[in-house]
C-alpha positions in Angstrom: 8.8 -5.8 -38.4 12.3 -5.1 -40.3 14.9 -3.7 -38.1 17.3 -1.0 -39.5 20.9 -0.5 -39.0 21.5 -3.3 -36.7 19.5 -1.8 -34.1 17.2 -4.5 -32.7 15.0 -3.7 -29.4 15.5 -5.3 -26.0 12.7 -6.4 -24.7 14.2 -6.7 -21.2 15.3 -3.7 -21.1 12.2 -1.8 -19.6 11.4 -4.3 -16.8 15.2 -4.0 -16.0 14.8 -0.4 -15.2 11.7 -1.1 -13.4 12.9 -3.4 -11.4 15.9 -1.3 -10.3 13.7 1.5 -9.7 11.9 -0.8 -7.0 15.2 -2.1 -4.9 16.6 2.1 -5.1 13.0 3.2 -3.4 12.9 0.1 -1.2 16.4 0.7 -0.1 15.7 4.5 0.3 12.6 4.0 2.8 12.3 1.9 6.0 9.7 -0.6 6.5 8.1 1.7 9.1 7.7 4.4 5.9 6.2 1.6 3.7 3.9 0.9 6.4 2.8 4.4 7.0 2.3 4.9 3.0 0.0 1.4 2.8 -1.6 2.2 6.0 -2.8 6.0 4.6 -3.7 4.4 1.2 -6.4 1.9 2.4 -7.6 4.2 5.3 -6.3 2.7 8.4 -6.4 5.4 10.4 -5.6 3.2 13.9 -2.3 1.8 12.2 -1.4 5.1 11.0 -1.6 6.7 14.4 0.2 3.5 16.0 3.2 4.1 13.8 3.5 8.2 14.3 2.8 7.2 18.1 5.9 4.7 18.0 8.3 6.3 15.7 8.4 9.8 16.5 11.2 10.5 13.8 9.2 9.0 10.9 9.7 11.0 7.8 5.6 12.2 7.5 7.3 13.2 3.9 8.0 10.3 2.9 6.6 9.3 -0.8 5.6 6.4 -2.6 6.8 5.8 -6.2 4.8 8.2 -8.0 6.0 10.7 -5.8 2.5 10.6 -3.6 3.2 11.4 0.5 0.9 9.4 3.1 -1.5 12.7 3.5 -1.4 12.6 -0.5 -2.7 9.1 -0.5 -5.4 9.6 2.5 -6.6 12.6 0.8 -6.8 10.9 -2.6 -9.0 8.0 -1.2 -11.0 10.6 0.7 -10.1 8.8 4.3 -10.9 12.1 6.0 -10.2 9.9 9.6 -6.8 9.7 8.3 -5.9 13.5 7.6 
């Protein structure tokens, strides 16, 4: 593949961007949040109560990185225990 004007692409410049979209959300949520998000995803409805049961000022809002909130992900997997 010939290159013009100088311009030759970086290869490591996508996963860069990736990656540093990964440590801004991680340092945006609290483990808690990442719990409640995984916890909602695969259905686990007793975790999912244990966490809103012991942190009463969770954000319920929170979202994953494509934007999806916990009810978002229960409802996509169609864990109706979890809703």
């Amino acid at each position: 593949m010939k290159h013009t004007k100088g311009w030759i692409p970086n290869q490591y410049s996508a996963p860069k961007v990736e990656i540093m979209h990964w440590i801004i959300y991680f340092l945006q949520t609290t483990k808690e949040e990442h719990a409640l998000l995984h916890a909602a995803e695969v259905g686990d409805a007793q975790t999912v109560a244990h966490i809103l049961d012991n942190h009463p000022g969770i954000d319920t809002a929170v979202t994953d990185m494509m934007g999806r909130t916990p009810l978002r992900l229960a409802t996509q997997g169609e864990h109706l225990e979890v809703q």
